[in-house]
Each structure stands twice: as C-alpha cells, then as structure tokens.
N, C-alpha and C positions, 0 to 999 in steps of 0.2 A: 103696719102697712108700709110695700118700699114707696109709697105712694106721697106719706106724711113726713110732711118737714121736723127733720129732728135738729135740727143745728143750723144756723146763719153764719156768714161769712162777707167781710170785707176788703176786699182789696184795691188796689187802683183800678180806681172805673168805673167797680163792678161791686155789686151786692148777691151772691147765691145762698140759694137755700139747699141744704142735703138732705135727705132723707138718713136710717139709721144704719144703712148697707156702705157710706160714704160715697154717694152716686147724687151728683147734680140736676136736682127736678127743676130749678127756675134758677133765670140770671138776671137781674135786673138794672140797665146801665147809668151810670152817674149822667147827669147833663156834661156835654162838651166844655172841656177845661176846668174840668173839677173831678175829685175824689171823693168816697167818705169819711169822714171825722166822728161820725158819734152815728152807733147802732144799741138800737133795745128793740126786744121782744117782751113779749104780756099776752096771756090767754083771756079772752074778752066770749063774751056770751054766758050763757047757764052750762051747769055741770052736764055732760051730754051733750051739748050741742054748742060746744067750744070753738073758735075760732082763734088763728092765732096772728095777733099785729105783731107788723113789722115797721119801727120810723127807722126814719135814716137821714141825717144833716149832712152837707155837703160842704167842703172848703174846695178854694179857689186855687187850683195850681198852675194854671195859666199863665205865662212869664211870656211881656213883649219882648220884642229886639232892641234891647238902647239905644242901634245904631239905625234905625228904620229914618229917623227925623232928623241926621244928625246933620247932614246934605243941607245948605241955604240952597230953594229954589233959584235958577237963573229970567226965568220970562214969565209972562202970566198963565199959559197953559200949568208950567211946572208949580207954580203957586194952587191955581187950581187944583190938581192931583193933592197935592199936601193937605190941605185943605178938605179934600176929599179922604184922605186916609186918615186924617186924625179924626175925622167924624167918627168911621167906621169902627176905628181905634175902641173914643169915648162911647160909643153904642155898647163893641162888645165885654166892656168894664161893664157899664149898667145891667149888662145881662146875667152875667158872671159874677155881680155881686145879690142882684135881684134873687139867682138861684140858689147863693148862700144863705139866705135870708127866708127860703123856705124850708120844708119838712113831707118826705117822702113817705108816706104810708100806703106799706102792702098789706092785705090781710086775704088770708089763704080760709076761705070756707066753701065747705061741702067738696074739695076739689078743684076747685076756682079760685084761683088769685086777682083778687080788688086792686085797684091801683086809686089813691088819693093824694091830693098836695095842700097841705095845709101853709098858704099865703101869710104872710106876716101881716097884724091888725095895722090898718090905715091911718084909725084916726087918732086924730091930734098932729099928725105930723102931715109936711107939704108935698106938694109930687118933687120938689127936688131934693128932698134929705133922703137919703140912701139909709134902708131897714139893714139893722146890726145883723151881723153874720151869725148863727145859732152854731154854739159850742160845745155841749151838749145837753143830753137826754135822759129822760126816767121815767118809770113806769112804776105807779103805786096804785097797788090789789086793793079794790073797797069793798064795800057790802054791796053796795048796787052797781059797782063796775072798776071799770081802771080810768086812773090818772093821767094824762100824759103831760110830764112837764117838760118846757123846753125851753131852756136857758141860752143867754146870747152874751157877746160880744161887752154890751152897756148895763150886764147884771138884772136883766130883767127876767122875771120867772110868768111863762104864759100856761097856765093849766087847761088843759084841751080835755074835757070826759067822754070818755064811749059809755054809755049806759048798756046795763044788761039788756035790757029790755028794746033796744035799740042800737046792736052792737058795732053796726057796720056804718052810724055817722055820730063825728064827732063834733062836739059844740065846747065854744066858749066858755071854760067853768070862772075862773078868774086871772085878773094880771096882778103883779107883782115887781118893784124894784129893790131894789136895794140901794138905801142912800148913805155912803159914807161921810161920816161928820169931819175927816179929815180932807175933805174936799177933793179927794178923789174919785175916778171915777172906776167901778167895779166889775172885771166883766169875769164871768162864770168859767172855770175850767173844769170841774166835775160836780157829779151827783151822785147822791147814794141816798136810797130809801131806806128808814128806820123802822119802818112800823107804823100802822097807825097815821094821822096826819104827818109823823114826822118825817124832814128831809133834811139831809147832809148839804151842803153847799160849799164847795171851796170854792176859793176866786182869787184873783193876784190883780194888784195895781194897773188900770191899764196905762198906754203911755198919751199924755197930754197932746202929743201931735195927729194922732190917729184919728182917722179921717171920721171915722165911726163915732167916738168919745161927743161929739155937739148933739147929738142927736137924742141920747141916753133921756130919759123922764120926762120926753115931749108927749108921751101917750095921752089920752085922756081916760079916765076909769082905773090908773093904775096906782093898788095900794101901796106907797112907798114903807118900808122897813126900815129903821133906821137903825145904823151897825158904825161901830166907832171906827172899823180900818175900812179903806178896798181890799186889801190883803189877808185874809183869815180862810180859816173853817167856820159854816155857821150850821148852829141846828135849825131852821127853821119848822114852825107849826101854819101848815098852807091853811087849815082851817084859820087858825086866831091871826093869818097875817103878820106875824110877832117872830121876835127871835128870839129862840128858848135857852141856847147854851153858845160861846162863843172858843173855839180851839184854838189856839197864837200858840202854839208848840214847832213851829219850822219857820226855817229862816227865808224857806223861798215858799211860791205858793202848790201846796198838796196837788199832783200831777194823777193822783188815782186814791180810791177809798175805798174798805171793804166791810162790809156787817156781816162782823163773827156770828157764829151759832150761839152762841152765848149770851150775847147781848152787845159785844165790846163794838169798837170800829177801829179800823186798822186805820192807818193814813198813812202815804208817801210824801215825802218831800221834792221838791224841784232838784235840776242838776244844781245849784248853788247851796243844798238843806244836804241829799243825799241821805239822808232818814228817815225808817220808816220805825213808824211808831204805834204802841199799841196801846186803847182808851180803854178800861177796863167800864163793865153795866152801873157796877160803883160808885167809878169815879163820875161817869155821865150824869148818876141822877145823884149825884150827891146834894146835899143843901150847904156842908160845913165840911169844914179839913184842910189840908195842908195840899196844893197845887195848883190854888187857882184864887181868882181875886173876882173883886165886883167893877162893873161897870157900870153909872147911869146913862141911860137911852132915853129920854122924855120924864115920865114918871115911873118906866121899868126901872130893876134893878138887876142886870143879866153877868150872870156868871162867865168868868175868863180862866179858860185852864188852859196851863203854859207849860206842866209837868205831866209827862204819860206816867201810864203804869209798866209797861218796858218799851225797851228799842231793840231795836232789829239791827246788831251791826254789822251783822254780812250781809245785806241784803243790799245796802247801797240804792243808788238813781235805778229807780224801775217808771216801768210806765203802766203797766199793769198790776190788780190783783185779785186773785180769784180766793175762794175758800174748798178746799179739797175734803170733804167729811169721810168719816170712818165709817166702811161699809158693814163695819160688824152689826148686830142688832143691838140697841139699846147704850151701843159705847158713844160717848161726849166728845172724843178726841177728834181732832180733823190738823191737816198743815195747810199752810199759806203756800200758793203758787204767786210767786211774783216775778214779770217780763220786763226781759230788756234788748232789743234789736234781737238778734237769733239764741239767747241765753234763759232758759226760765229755771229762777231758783226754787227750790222746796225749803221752806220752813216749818219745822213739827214740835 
C-alpha cells in the first residue's frame, strides 16, 4: 500500500516516514535546538494486526553567542536586562537538555499515527540534577512483545515493554547500570540486539568534568552490572541483569555494531581504533581457546576477548553498518555496507 510506511529517515530537525514508491507520508519535527541522534523501528501487535514503532532520541545542537554577556552592565536597568537574559539563557539550557533526556515514540496503526514521549524516571534523583541525555536505542522481538531499550549518557539501560496484547502503551519493564570497577563512569554509544535476552552494548569513558557524569546511579530500583572498564563492548543478558561476554578488541570506543546472519558481530572502532572487526558465533560462545582471558566481577567469572576472528582493513573509521544478504534462495552469503560522511563501502 503507497499508504504504508516502508522506511524512516533522519535528518536535521526532522524524522519522515516513506512509504515503498519513495514519497513522504509523515514528518515528524525534532523539539527546537535539537536533532536526531538514535532511530529504531520494531513491529508491535499480533501477526495481522501489526503496528509499527518508531522512538527517536534527540541531541542538543543549540550553540549560545559567547559574546551575548561578554558586555559589563553600566546602571542598574542594564544589570537588570542581564540578569534578565541569563535567566532566559539557563531556562532555555533546562529545556533543551530536559528534551534530550526524553524519547519520541511514533506508532503508525490502522492508518493513524500515535504520537508518545517517554519522560525520563524521576525517582531517586532531585528536581535540580539534570536527566542524562539518551545515546541510544534498541529494539528486541519477544514472545509476548518488544523491548525497548534506551541507553544514556551515564550508562544506564531503561527497558520500556509494549506488550502484544497491549501494543500502543508502554510500561516500565526494568532499569539497568553499569558500574565500572575502574571508577569511571560509562555512558552508552551503541546497541545491537543478539537474540534472545541478549544485547551488545558499547560504551567509552565518559569525561570526569561533564556535567551529566554526578548524576549517573542516583536512580532508585536500578540493577547495577558490574563490568571491569567504562570503555568496552559488553554482551549483556537484560533477563539475568549480568554481563555474559566482554570485547576490549579497539583502542577507542565501538562507534557502530552489526549481527551477522550467521551468528558473528561486526564492530567498529572510534576515529582513534579505525577498525573494524569481525567476532565470529565461535568465538562468542566459546568456553576455552586462544583470544581472550577471564575476568572476576563479584563471584562471576566473565570472559575477555581482545582477538577477532578477522578485520576489516579497508574499511577504516565508519559510523555506520548494515548487513546486505544474498537475494538468491537458500544462499548464506551477504556483504557489510559500512558509512562514512557521503562514502558507503561494500564488504563481501
């Protein structure tokens, strides 16, 4: 139908959906002084009467004037004014960070597009700690519905469920940190679902002066994880709250991650790694062999693999990757689409 959304799209501003003809049925606009950062789709309902979500995180592109204040008032009206503008100032920061700290969901049924915003949870923290900015997103297929996870800024994993049976509102499934024993603190740069409860999580060091980092584990209800770097790849299991497999294979933190057909996971590295590398079904569920070591976390004993099974040397800093399958019937093969500014390479 040219009716049905086949494809989403993000740009500055804006969120549309296409139908299959490449023709614009809905535009959906970012809040003022922000963009999108992180889009997922996920079909929600029973077979038949399928619905499709759309979230959408928002980052903050708004840039003051450095020289707006730079002026010492002369008299007390001009104090006044100043005074007056740096209000308006700090309002429109709180709002603008307020919006990055939510999550947009559309959901397109029967012909109707739903519009929700899922608020960041409140409690444990005060009305003046500012809610961590959401990094991104994933969407994980279950038996009685989808997952929706949304990862921020201070490493936190908030699982939001649409039930089948109730597909158009979502509830609180559970929270989630991540505590690094190296006393940093962790915030989320990508997500890839595995299968099954499993989920990918890369993350990078955040930096100690950032405004956001004081805030990180004030939640209440939230099961903390406990993971040796801020810096890694983790497999996390959202059922058992645990971390199953741990990747330290890049030297900066994974900027994108893809689940092969096969089983394997790709990973990118940061501009400072520039590698992309490939985790073979193997080596993930290995128990014993040659590329990886043990780490104690409490009384776990979690696996560390620091050697892939190949890299990718033309591929270099991407920000994207997709997996392209083989249309023939019953063939295995497919190549890696991986993006960079206006460049997408093929890997076969």
């Amino acid at each position: 139908s040219s009716s049905a959304p086949a494809f989403a799209t993000a740009g500055q501003g804006v969120v549309k959906l296409w139908n299959d003809e490449g023709e614009a049925i809905a535009a959906m606009q970012s809040p003022r002084g922000t963009s999108p950062c992180a889009l997922v789709a996920a079909a929600i309902g029973y077979e038949g009467n399928q619905s499709l979500l759309l979230a959408t995180a928002h980052r903050v592109t708004y840039q003051s004037d450095p020289n707006q204040f730079r002026l010492v008032p002369q008299d007390e009206a001009g104090r006044r004014r100043r005074a007056q503008a740096e209000e308006q100032e700090r309002q429109l920061r709180l709002r603008l960070d307020a919006a990055a700290a939510r999550v947009q969901v559309s959901i397109q049924s029967g012909g109707q597009l739903q519009q929700m915003t899922i608020e960041p949870p409140s409690n444990g923290r005060g009305r003046e700690v500012v809610s961590p900015p959401v990094t991104s997103l994933a969407a994980l297929d279950r038996d009685d519905g989808t997952i929706l996870v949304i990862g921020n800024a201070c490493g936190e994993l908030r699982l939001v469920q649409f039930r089948r049976d109730n597909n158009l509102m979502g509830t609180d499934y559970k929270l989630m940190h991540l505590n690094p024993a190296d006393g940093g603190t962790a915030s989320i740069v990508c997500m890839e679902p595995l299968g099954g409860s499993l989920l990918a999580v890369s993350t990078r060091q955040r930096p100690a002066d950032d405004s956001t980092s004081s805030s990180t584990h004030a939640l209440a209800d939230s099961v903390a994880i406990d993971v040796p770097l801020a810096q890694a790849v983790y497999i996390i299991d959202i059922e058992k709250c645990a971390c199953d497999l741990i990747i330290d294979g890049h030297s900066d933190a994974a900027q994108a991650m893809c689940l092969l057909p096969d089983g394997g996971l790709a990973t990118c590295g940061g501009k400072m790694d520039a590698k992309s590398k490939v985790w073979d079904k193997s080596l993930l569920g290995a128990t014993s062999g040659d590329g990886h070591n043990n780490v104690g976390m409490g009384e776990a004993n979690v696996r560390v693999l620091t050697e892939s099974s190949a890299t990718l040397d033309d591929v270099g800093y991407v920000f994207a990757l997709t997996v392209l399958p083989d249309t023939k019937p019953g063939s295995k093969h497919y190549a890696l689409a991986a993006a960079r500014y206006n460049v997408v390479k093929i890997c076969i």
